[in-house]
N, C-alpha and C positions, 0 to 999 in steps of 0.2 A: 328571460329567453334562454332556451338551452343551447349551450354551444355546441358547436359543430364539432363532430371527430377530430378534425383535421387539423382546428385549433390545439383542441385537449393536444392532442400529440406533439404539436410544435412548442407549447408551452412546456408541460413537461423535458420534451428533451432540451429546451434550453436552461431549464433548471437543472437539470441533472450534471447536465455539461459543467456549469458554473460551480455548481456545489461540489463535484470531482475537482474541479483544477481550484478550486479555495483549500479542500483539505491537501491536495502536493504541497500547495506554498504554507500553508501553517506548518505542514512536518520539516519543511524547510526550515521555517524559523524558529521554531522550537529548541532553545537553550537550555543548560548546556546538555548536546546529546555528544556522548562518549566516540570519539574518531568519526563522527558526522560533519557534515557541511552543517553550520546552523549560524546564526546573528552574529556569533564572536567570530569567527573565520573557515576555512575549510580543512579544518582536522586533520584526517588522513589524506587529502587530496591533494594533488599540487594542476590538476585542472580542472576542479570545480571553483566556486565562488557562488556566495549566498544569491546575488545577482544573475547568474545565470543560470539554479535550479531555479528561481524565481520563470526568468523569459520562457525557459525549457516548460514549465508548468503550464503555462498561458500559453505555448503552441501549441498545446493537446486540448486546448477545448472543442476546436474545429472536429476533433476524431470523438471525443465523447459523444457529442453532442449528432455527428453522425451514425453512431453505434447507439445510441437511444431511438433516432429514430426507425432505424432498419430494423431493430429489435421490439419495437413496440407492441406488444398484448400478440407475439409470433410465439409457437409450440419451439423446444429444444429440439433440431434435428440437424442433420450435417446440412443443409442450404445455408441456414441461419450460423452456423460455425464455422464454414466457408468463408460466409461474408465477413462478421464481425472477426477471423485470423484478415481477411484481406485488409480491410480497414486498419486492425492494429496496424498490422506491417505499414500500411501509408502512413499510418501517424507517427509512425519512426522513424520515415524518410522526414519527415515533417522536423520533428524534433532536434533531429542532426544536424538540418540544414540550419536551426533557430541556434543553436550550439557550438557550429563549427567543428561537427565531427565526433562531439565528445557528448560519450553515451551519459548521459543524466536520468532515467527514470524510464528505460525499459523494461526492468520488472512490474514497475508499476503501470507501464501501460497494460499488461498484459493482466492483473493484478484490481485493478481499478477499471479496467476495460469489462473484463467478466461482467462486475458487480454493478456499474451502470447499465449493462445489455439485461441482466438479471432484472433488474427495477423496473426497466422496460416493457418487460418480457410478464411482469406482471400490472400494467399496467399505471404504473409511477408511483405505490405505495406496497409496503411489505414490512413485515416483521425483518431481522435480523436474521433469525434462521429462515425465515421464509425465501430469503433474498439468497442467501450462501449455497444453500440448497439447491436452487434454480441454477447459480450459474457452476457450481459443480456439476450438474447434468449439461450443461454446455463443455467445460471443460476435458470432460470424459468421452465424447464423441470426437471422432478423427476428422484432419482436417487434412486432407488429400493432397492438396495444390500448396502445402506451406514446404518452401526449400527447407532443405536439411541443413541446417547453422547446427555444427559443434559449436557452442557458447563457451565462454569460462565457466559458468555457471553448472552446465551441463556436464564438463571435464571435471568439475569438483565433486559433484554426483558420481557420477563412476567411478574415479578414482576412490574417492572415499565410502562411495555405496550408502548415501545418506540420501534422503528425499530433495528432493527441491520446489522449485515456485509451480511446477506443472504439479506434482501429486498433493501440495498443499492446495489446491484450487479445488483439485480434483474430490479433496477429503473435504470439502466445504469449509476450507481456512480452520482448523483445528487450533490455529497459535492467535487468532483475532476473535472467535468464538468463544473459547472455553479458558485463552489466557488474558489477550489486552482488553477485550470489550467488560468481561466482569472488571477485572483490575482497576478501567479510566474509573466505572460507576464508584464502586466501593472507596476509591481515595474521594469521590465525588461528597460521598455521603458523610466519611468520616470526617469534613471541612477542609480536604485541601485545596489549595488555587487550581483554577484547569490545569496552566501550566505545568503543576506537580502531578496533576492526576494525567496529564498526557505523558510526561517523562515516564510517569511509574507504569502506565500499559506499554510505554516503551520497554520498558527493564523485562516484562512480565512475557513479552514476545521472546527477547535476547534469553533469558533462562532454560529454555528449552530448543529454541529455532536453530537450525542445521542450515548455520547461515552461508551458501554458497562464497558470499562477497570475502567472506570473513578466510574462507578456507581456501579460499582463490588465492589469497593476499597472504596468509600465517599460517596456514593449516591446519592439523587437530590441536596443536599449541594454542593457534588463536583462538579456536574455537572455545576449547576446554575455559582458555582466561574471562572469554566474553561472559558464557554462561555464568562463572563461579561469580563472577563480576557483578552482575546482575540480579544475580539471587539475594550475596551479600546486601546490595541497595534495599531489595525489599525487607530484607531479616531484619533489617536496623529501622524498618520503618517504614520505607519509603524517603523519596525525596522533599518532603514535606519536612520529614526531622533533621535535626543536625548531623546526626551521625550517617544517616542515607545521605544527604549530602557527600558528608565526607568520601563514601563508597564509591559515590559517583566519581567524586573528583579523582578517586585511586584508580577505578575503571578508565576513568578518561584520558588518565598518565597511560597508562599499560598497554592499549589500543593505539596512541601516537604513536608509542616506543615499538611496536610491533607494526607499524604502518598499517592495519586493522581497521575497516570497516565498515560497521552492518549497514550495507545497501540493503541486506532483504529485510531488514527488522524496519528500518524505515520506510519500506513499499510497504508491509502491513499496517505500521500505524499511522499509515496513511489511507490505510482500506478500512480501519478500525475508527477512523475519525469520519468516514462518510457516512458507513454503517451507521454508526452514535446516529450520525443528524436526518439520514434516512428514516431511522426506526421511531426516533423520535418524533414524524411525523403521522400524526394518526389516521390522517384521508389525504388520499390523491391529490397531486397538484393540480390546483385551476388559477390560470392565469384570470389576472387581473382585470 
């Protein structure tokens, strides 16, 4: 029997939803990442806790999972960009309130919100670029009714005249495209654990990303350390050898000691890890 529309769309977006707030909490726990919150403690933080990007993650399914459906197999135009800025914004009232105030994965709603409206918007399967593509034509259209927030994020942009998480969107994720998503594959292939292959598309983001969190926090200092940092890890290897090991752990010193860190490298490989499991899917979701 053929299912009904109505289903198709409620099953996928509860997949979607689910499959977005699995990969926040994997980049959550993903060890050791260099001045991140991850398993061993919270890095540069003194109010995160592995625990509370954990609850923070799981408040945002409710907003996934409603930006899947408002987006579902709808054309890119300012209505549909309307909606899914209004919904972000509610799912950041959402998240604060799960929080206690403290901002955990703002970028990433914004970040991860795209690329689930994106899936949607193509009816709950898509290539990689097929998906990045989509919600960069979402990202590029104005959203009239969103207040005007100066961010930190935003301040670090201008002052420093560097891109940030909107022209990243905008460009079809260029540092999750072209740097982390080859990067996870290829340690994939050359036998390392996920885990190393997640670390290393982490590194592969950090090498070139105009990381606001970073420059918010250390400024072109931090910046410049992060990148050299990161590149070092892959030159030696990857985290998979000893010696990328060791990079890391020299990265990870240098990031503490600067109070450093990449909130936006970690919103990508967290947009990098949905994509993976997105793309990896060859047909449409049908629920069970």
């Amino acid at each position: 029997m053929k299912l009904l529309p109505q289903i198709q769309v409620e099953g996928g977006a509860e997949w979607l939803a689910r499959t977005a707030t699995q990969c926040l909490v994997d980049e959550a726990r993903l060890s050791p990442k260099p001045g991140l919150v991850d398993s061993r403690g919270s890095g540069a933080h003194h109010d995160l806790t592995l625990a509370l990007m954990e609850r923070s993650a799981h408040s945002l399914t409710p907003t996934f999972h409603a930006l899947a459906q408002q987006s579902w197999q709808r054309p890119a135009d300012v209505a549909l960009r309307q909606t899914i800025g209004r919904l972000g914004r509610e799912g950041e009232q959402q998240m604060m309130a799960a929080t206690d105030g403290v901002n955990t994965h703002r970028g990433a709603i914004w970040a991860l919100g795209l690329l689930v409206s994106a899936v949607a918007m193509l009816g709950g399967a898509g290539t990689a670029k097929a998906i990045s593509t989509t919600a960069a034509k979402l990202a590029m259209l104005p959203d009239a009714v969103a207040p005007k927030v100066f961010s930190k994020g935003l301040r670090a942009t201008h002052r420093y005249r560097v891109p940030g998480a909107r022209e990243e969107a905008q460009q079809a994720f260029p540092h999750v495209m072209q740097c982390a998503l080859p990067q996870l594959r290829l340690s994939r292939l050359n036998g390392s654990s996920e885990t190393h292959a997640r670390l290393d598309a982490l590194m592969a983001i950090m090498t070139s990303l105009s990381d606001t969190c970073v420059l918010s926090r250390s400024g072109m200092h931090g910046l410049e350390t992060m990148q050299n940092g990161a590149r070092a890890v892959l030159l030696a290897g990857g985290t998979a050898q000893p010696k990328g090991r060791e990079a890391l752990a020299t990265l990870d010193a240098q990031m503490l000691a600067l109070n450093a860190s990449p909130g936006g490298a970690a919103d990508l490989l967290a947009a990098t890890l949905f994509l993976d499991r997105i793309d990896a899917s060859s047909a449409p979701y049908l629920p069970n």
